[in-house]
KETIDREN-353767 format. One record per residue (C-alpha): z negated, y, x; residue number from 1. Coordinates in steps of 0.2 Angstrom, whole numbers, plus 2048, in hexadecimal, padded with zeros to 3 digits. Layout:
residues N
{zz:Z; yy:Y; xx:X; pos:NUM}
...
//
This chain:
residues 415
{zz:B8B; yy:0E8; xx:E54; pos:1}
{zz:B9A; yy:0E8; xx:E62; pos:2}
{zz:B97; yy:0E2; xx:E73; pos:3}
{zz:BA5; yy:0D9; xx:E7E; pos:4}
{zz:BAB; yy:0C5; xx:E7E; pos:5}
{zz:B9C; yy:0BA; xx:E7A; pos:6}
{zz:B9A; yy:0AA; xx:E70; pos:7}
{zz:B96; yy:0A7; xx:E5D; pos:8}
{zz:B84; yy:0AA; xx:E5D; pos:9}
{zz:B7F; yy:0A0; xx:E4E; pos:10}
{zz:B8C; yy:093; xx:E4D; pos:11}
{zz:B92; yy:08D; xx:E3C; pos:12}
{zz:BA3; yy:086; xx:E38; pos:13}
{zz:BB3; yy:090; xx:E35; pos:14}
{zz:BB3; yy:08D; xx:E22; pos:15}
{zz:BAE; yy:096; xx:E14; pos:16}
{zz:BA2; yy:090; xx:E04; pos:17}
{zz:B9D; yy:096; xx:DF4; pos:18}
{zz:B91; yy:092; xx:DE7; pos:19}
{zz:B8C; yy:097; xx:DD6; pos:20}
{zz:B83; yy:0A9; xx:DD4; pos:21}
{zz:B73; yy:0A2; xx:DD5; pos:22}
{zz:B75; yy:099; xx:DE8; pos:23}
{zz:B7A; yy:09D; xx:DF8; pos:24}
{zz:B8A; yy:0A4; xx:DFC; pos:25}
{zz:B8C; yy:0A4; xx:E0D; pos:26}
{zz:B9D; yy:0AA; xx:E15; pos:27}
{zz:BA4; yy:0A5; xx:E28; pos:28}
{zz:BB4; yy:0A9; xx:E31; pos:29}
{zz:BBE; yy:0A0; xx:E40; pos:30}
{zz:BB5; yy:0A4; xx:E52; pos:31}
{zz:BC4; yy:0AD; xx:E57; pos:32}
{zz:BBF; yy:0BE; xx:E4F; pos:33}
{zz:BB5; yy:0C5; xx:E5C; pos:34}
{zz:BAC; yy:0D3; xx:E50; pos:35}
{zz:BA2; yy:0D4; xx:E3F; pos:36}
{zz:B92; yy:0DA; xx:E37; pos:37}
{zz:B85; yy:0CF; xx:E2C; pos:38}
{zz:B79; yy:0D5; xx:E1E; pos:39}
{zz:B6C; yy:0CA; xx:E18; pos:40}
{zz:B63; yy:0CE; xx:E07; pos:41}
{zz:B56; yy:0C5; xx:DFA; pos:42}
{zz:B5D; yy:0C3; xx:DE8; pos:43}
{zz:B50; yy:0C1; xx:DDA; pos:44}
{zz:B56; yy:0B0; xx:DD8; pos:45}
{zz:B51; yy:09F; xx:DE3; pos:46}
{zz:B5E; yy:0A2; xx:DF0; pos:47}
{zz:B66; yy:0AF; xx:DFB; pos:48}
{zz:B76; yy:0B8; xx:DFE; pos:49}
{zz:B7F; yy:0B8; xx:E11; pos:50}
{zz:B8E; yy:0C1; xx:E18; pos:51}
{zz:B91; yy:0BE; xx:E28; pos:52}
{zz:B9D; yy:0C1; xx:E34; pos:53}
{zz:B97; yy:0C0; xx:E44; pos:54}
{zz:B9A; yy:0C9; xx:E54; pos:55}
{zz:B9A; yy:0C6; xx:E65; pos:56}
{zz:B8E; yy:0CD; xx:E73; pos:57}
{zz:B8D; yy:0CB; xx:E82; pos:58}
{zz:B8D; yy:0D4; xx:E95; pos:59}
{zz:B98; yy:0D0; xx:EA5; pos:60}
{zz:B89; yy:0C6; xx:EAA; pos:61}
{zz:B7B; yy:0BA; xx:EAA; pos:62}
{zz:B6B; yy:0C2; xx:EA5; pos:63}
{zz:B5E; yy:0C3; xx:EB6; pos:64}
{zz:B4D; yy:0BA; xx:EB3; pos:65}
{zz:B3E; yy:0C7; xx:EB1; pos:66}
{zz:B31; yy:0C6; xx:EBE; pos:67}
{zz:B1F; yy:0C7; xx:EB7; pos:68}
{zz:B19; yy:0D8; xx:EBF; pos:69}
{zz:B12; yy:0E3; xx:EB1; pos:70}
{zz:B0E; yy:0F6; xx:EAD; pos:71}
{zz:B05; yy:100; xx:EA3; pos:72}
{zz:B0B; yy:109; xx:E93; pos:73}
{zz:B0E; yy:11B; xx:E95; pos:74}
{zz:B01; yy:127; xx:E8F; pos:75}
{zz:AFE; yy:12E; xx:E7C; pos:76}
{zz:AFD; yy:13F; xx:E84; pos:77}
{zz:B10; yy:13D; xx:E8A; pos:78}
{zz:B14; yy:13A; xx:E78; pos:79}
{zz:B0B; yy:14C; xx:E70; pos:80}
{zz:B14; yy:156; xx:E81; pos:81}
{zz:B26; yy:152; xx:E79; pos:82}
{zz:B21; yy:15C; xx:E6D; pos:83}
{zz:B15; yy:169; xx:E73; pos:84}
{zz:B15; yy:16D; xx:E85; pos:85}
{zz:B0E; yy:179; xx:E91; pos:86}
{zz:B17; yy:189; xx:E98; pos:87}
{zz:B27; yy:182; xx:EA2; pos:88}
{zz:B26; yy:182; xx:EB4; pos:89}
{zz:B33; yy:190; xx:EB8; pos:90}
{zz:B3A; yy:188; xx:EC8; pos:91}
{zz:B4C; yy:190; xx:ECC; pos:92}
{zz:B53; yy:17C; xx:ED2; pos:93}
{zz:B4F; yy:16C; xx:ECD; pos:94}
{zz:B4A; yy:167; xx:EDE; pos:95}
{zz:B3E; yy:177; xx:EDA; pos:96}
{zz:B35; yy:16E; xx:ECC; pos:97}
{zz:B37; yy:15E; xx:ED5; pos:98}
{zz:B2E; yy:161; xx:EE4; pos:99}
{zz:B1E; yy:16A; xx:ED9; pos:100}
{zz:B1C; yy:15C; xx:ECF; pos:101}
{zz:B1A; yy:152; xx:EDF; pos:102}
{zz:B0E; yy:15F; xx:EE5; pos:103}
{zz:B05; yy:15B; xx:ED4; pos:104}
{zz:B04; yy:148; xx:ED7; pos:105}
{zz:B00; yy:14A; xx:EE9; pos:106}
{zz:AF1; yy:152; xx:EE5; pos:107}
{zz:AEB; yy:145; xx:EDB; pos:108}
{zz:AED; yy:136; xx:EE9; pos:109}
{zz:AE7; yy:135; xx:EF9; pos:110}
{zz:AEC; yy:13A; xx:F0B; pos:111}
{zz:AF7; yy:12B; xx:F12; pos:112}
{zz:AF6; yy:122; xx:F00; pos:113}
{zz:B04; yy:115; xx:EFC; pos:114}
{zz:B0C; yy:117; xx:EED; pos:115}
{zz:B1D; yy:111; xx:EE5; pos:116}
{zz:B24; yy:11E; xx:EDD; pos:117}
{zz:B30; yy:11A; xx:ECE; pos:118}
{zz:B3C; yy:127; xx:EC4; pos:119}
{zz:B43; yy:123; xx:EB3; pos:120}
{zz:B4E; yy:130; xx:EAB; pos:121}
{zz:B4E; yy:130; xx:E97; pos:122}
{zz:B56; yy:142; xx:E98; pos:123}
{zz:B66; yy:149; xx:E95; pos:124}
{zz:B66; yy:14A; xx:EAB; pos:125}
{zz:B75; yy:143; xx:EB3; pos:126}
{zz:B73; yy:137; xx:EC1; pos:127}
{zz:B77; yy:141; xx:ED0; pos:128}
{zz:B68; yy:14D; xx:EC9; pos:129}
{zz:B5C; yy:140; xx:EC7; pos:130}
{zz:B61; yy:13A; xx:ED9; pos:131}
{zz:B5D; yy:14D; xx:EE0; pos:132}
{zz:B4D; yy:14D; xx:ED6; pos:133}
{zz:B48; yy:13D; xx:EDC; pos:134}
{zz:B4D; yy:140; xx:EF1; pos:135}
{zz:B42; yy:151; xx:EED; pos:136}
{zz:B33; yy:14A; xx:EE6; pos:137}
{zz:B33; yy:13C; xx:EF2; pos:138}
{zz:B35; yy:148; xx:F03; pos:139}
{zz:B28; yy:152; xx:EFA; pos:140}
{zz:B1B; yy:144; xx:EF9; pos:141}
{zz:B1F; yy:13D; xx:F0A; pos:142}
{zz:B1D; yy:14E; xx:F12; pos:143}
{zz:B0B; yy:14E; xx:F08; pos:144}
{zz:B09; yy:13E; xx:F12; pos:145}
{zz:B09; yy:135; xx:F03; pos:146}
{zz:B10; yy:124; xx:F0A; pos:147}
{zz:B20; yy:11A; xx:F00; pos:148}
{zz:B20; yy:10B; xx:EFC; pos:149}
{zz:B2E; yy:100; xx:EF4; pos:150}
{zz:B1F; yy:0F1; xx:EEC; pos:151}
{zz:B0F; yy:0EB; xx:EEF; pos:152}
{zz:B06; yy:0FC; xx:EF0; pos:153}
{zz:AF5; yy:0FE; xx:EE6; pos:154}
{zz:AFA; yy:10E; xx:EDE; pos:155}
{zz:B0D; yy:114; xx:ED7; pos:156}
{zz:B12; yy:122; xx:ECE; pos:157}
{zz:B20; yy:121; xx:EBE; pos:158}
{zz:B29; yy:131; xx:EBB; pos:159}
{zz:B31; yy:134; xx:EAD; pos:160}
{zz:B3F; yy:13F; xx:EAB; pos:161}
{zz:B3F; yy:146; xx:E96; pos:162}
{zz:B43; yy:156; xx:E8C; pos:163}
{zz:B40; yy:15C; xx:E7D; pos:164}
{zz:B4B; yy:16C; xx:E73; pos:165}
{zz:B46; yy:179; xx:E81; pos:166}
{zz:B40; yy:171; xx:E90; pos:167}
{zz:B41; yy:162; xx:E9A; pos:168}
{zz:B2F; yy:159; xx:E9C; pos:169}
{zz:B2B; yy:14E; xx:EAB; pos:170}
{zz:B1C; yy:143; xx:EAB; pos:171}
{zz:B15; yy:13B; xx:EBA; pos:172}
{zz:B0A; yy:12B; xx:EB4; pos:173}
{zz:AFF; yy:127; xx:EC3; pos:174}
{zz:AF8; yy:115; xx:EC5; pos:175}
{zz:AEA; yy:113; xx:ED1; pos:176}
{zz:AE0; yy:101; xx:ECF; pos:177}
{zz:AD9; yy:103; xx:EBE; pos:178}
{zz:ADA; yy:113; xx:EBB; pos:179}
{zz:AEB; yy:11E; xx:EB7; pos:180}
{zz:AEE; yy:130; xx:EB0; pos:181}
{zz:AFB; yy:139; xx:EAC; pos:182}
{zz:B03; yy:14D; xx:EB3; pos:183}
{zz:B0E; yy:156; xx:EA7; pos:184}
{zz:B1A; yy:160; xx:EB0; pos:185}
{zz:B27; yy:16D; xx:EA3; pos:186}
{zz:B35; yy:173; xx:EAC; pos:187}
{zz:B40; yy:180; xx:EA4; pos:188}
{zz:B53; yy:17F; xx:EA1; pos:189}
{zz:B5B; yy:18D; xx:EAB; pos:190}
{zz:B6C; yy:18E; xx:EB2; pos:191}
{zz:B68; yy:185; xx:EC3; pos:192}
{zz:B60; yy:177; xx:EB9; pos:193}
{zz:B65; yy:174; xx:EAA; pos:194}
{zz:B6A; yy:162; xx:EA4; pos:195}
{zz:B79; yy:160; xx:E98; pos:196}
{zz:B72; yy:15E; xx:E88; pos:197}
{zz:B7A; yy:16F; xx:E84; pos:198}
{zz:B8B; yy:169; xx:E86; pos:199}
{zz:B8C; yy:15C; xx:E77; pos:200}
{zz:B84; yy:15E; xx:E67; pos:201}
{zz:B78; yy:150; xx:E66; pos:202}
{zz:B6B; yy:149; xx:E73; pos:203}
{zz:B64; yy:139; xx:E73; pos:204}
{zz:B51; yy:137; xx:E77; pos:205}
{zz:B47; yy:125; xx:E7C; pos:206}
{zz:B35; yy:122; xx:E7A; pos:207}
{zz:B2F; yy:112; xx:E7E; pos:208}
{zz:B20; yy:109; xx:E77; pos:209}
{zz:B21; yy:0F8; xx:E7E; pos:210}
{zz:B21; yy:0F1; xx:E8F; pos:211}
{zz:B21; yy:0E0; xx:E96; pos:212}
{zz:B25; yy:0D2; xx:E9B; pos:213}
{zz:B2A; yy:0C4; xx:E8E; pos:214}
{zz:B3B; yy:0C8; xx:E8B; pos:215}
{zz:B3D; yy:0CF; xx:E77; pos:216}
{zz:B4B; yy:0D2; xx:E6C; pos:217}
{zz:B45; yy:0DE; xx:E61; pos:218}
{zz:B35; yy:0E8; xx:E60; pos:219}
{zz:B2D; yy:0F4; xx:E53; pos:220}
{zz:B1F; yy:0FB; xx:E4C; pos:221}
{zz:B19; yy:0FC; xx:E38; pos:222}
{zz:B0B; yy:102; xx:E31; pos:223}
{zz:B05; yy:0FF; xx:E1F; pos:224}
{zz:B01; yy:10F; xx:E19; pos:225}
{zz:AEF; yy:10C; xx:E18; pos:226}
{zz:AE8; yy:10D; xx:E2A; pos:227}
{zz:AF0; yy:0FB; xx:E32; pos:228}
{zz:B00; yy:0FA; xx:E3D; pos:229}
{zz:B08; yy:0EB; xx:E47; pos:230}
{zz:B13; yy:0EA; xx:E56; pos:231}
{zz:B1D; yy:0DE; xx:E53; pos:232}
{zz:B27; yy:0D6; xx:E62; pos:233}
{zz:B37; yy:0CA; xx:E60; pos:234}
{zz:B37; yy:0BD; xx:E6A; pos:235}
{zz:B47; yy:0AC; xx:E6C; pos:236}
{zz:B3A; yy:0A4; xx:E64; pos:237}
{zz:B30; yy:0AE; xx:E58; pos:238}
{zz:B25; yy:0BB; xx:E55; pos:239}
{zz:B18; yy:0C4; xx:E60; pos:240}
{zz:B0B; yy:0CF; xx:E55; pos:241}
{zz:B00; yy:0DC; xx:E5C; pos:242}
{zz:AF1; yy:0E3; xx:E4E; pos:243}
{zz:AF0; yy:0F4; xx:E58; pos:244}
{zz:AE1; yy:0F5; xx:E50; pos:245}
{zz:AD6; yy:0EB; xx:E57; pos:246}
{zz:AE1; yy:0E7; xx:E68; pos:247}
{zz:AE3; yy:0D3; xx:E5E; pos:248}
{zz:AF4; yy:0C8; xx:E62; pos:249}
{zz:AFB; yy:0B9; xx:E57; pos:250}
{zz:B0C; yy:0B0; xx:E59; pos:251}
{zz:B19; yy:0A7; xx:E4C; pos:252}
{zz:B21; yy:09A; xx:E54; pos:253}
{zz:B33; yy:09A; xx:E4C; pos:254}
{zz:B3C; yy:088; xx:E50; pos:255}
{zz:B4D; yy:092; xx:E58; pos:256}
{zz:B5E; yy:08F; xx:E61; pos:257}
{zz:B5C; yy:0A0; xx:E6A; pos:258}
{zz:B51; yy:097; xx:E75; pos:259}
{zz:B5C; yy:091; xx:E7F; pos:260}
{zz:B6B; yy:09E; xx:E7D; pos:261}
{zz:B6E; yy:0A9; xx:E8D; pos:262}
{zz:B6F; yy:0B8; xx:E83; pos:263}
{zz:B65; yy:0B2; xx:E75; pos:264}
{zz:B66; yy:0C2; xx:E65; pos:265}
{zz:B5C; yy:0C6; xx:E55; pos:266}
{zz:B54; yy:0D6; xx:E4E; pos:267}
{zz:B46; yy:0DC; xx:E41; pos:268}
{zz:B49; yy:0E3; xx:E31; pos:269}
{zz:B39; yy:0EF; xx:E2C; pos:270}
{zz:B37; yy:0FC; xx:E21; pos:271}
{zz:B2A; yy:10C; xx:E29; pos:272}
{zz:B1C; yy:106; xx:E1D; pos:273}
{zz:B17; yy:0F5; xx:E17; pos:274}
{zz:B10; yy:0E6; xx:E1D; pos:275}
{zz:B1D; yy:0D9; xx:E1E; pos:276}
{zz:B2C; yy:0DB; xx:E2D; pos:277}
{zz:B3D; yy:0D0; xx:E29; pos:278}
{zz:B45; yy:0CA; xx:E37; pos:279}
{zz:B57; yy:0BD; xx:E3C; pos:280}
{zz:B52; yy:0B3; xx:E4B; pos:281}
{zz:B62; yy:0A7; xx:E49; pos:282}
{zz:B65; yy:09B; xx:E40; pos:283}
{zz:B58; yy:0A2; xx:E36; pos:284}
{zz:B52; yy:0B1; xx:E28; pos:285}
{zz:B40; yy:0B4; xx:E28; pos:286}
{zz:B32; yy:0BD; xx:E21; pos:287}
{zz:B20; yy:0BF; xx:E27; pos:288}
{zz:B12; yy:0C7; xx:E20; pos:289}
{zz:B08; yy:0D3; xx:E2C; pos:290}
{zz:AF6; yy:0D3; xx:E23; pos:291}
{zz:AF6; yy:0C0; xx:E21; pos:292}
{zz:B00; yy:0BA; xx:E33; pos:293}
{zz:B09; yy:0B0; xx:E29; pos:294}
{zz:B1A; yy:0A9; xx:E26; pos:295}
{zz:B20; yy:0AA; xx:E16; pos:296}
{zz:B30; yy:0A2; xx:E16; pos:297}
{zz:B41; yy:0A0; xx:E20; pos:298}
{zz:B53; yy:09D; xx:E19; pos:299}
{zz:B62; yy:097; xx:E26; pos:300}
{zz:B71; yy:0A0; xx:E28; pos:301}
{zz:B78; yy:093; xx:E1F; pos:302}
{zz:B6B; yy:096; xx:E10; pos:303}
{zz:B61; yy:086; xx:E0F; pos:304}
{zz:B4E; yy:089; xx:E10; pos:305}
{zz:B46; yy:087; xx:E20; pos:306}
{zz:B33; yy:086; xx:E1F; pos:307}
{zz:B27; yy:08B; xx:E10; pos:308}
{zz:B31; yy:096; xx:E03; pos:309}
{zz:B2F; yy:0A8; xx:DFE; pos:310}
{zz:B38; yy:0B7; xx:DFA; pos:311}
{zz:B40; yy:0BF; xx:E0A; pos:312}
{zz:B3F; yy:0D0; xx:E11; pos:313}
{zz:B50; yy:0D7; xx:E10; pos:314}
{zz:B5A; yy:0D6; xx:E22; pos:315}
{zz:B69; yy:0E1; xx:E28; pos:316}
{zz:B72; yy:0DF; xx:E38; pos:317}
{zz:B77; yy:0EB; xx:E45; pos:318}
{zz:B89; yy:0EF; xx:E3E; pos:319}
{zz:B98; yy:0F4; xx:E49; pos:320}
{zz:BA2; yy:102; xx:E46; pos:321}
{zz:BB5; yy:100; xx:E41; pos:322}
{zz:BC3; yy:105; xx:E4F; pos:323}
{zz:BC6; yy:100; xx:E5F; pos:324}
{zz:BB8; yy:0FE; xx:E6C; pos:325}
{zz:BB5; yy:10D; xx:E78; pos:326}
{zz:BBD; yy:10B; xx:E89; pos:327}
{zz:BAB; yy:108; xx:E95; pos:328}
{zz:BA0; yy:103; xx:E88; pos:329}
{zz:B97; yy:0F5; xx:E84; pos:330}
{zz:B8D; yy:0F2; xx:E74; pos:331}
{zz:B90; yy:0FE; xx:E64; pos:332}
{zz:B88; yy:0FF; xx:E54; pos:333}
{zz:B89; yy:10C; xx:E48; pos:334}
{zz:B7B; yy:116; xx:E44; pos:335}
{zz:B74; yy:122; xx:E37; pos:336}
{zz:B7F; yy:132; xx:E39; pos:337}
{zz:B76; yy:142; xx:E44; pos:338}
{zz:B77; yy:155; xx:E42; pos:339}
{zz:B82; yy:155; xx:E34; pos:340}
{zz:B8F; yy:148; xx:E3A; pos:341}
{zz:B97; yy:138; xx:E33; pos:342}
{zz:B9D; yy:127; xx:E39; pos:343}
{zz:B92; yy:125; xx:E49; pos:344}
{zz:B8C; yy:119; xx:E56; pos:345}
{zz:B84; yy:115; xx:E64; pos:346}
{zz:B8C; yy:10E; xx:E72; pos:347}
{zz:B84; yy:107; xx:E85; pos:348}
{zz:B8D; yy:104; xx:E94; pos:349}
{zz:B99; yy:0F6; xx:E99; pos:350}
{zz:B8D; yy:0F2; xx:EAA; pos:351}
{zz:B87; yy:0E0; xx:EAD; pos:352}
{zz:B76; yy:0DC; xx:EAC; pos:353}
{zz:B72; yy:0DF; xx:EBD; pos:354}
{zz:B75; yy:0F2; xx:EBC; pos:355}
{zz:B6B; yy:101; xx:EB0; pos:356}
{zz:B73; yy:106; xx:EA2; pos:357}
{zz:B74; yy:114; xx:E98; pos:358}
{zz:B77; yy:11A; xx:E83; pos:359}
{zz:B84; yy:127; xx:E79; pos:360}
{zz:B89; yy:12B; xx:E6A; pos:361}
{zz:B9C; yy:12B; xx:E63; pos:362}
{zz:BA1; yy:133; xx:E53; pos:363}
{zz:BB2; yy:12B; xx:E4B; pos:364}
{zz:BBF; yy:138; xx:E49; pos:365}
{zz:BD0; yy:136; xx:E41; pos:366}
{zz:BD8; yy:137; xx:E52; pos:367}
{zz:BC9; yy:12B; xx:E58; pos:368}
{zz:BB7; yy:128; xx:E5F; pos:369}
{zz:BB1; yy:13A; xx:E68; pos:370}
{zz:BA0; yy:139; xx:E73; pos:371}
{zz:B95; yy:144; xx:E69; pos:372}
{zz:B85; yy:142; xx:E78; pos:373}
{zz:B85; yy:142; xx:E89; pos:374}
{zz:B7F; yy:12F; xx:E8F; pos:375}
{zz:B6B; yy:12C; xx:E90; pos:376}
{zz:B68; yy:120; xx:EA0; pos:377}
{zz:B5B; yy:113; xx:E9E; pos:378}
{zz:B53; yy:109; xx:EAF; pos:379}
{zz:B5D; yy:0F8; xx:EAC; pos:380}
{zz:B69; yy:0EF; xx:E9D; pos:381}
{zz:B66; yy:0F0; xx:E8D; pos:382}
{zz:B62; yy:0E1; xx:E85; pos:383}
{zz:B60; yy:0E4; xx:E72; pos:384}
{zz:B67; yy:0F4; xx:E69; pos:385}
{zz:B63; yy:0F6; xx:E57; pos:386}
{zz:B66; yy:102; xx:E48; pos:387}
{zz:B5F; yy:0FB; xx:E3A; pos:388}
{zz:B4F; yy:101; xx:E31; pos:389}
{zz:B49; yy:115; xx:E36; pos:390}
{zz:B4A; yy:115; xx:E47; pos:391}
{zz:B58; yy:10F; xx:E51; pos:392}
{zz:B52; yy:104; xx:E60; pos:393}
{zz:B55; yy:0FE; xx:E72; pos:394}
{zz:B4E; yy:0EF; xx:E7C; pos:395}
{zz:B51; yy:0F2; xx:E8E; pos:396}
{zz:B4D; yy:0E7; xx:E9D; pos:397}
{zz:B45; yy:0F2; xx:EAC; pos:398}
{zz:B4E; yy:0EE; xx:EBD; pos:399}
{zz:B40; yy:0F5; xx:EC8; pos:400}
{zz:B31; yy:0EB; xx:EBF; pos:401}
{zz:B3A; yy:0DE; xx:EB7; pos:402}
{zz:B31; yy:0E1; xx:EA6; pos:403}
{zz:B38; yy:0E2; xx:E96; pos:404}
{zz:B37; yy:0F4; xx:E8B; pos:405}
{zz:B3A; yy:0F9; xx:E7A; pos:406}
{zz:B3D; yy:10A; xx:E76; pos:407}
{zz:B41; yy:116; xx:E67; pos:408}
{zz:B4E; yy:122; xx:E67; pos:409}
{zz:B50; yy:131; xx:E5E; pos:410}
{zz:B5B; yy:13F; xx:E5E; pos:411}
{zz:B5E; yy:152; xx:E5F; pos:412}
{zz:B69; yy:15E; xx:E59; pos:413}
{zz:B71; yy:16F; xx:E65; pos:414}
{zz:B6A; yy:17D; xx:E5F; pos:415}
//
């Protein structure tokens, strides 16, 4: 993983040490190289193997403190319409479809009702779009006398901005005390709306499944095969385990320098099925079984056991791709190659994290990294980007709600 100037996150001296084929070996370099990768496996025998070289991360500023405000998760519904949607809205303008869908969510509120009204765009929109779409839908609503509010309204409507292969899909999730539903609105590509995922071959698509407001380094979701599944949050200190079952909660307390590190880093290491997550929560290697809640052992980056022993989940890190950072980008980290192509990554943008953010993927060429995406905007920083196990992952803080969110992305192809 590359990201700009930032400290050694894990400390350990500039030296290197070597033991017999049956202990640690554990590998560091001076602080001056600013990049590297880790990756962290279980031999059959009593101890472990490292190679690190670590990386720094960092932004142009201090992370903001998250307020405590909360929101709902998005509907299941949404989830199935991304794949199957009704017959697109044939609307010659965006501010066409704009304004029905605000006709649509007028109807569900009430004369004079004050709302806030959020839009996040997780299509392949660009900014001055998403700005027309929102001053249409907003003039719309207030000429419904639907009534704006910027907080503190009892009702408020999140619009989403998606697409799938042929058409974009707004959803509008409408809160209202305790009660909240969801409008589907499918707008058609045309010429006089069309977004830009035509113009590169690969589109990059978000879904989140978590929202809130602990702040998390990592999140996913494992299911053992056999009807049970977990979300499992990483927190600076520990983990957060949700049995989505039966709605149940536990935490591991994991004793943790990340604490009190300003920009405090780790990241899960899953497979799809199974019941035990590995994770790096520095200065630690962990394992935790799922089914039982409990920790089965630790090693240190340094490879001494910490804790009760037991054979560890193997653990990859986030890898950097070789060649010179992109000009205006922040983090990269190489992913598994999309639509037939070779040497790729992820890279966000260089803003501080008091701006939003936004995700795009580079292939490396002989003559250099090429964009192969058009960038996918996110509603605040991106804290945590990972690409180890199936599913690449993005941890973002929300500048409007101050919550934290976890999302999977995924991409497509041009057809």
């Amino acid at each position: 993983m590359r990201r700009g100037n930032h400290e050694n996150r894990t400390g350990g001296s500039p030296c290197a040490t070597k033991a017999h084929t049956h202990c640690t070996t554990y590998h560091c370099q001076s602080p001056a190289q600013p990049n590297g990768c880790a990756i962290i496996s279980r031999s059959h025998g009593p101890c472990a193997q490292f190679f690190f070289v670590f990386r720094g991360a960092t932004r142009n500023s201090p992370m903001m403190s998250a307020d405590r405000s909360t929101r709902s998760r998005c509907t299941i519904l949404i989830l199935f319409a991304l794949i199957a949607i009704p017959n697109a809205v044939r609307c010659t303008t965006l501010e066409e479809s704009a304004m029905e869908l605000a006709r649509k969510i007028a109807a569900s509120l009430s004369v004079n009702e004050n709302v806030t009204v959020e839009i996040r765009n997780t299509s392949s929109l660009d900014s001055d779009e998403v700005l027309r779409i929102d001053a249409a839908l907003k003039t719309e609503l207030q000429e419904r006398d639907i009534r704006l509010a910027s907080s503190g309204a009892a009702s408020s409507v999140a619009v989403t901005l998606s697409e799938n292969l042929r058409n974009f899909l707004w959803t509008a999730e409408i809160h209202q005390g305790n009660t909240s539903h969801v409008i589907l609105l499918a707008v058609e590509r045309s010429s006089g709306n069309r977004g830009s995922a035509g113009a590169m071959p690969v589109t990059i698509h978000s879904e989140k499944f978590w929202e809130g407001p602990e702040r998390i380094l990592d999140a996913g979701e494992i299911s053992n095969g056999a009807g049970k599944s977990w979300l499992v949050l990483l927190l600076p200190n520990g983990l957060r385990i949700e049995d989505k079952q039966s709605d149940a909660e536990s935490r591991i307390e994991i004793s943790s320098n990340q604490i009190s590190n300003r920009d405090p880093w780790g990241n899960l290491g899953f497979a799809k099925i199974g019941d035990k997550i590995g994770f790096i929560l520095s200065p630690q290697v962990c394992t935790v079984d799922l089914q039982l809640r409990n920790l089965e052992g630790c090693l240190s980056t340094d490879g001494s056991p910490v804790g009760p022993s037991g054979s560890l989940y193997p653990v990859m890190i986030d890898v950097a791709p070789t060649g010179t950072p992109q000009p205006g980008k922040g983090t990269e980290i190489t992913i598994e190659p999309v639509c037939g192509g070779a040497s790729q990554f992820l890279a966000t943008g260089a803003r501080d994290y008091t701006q939003t953010d936004s995700l795009q993927v580079f292939e490396t060429k002989s003559s250099g990294a090429v964009a192969i995406s058009d960038e996918l905007e996110f509603p605040g920083p991106i804290t945590g980007l990972h690409s180890v196990s199936e599913t690449p992952r993005a941890v973002v803080r929300n500048l409007s709600t101050g919550n934290y969110e976890a999302y999977r992305l995924s991409f497509s192809c041009a057809q």
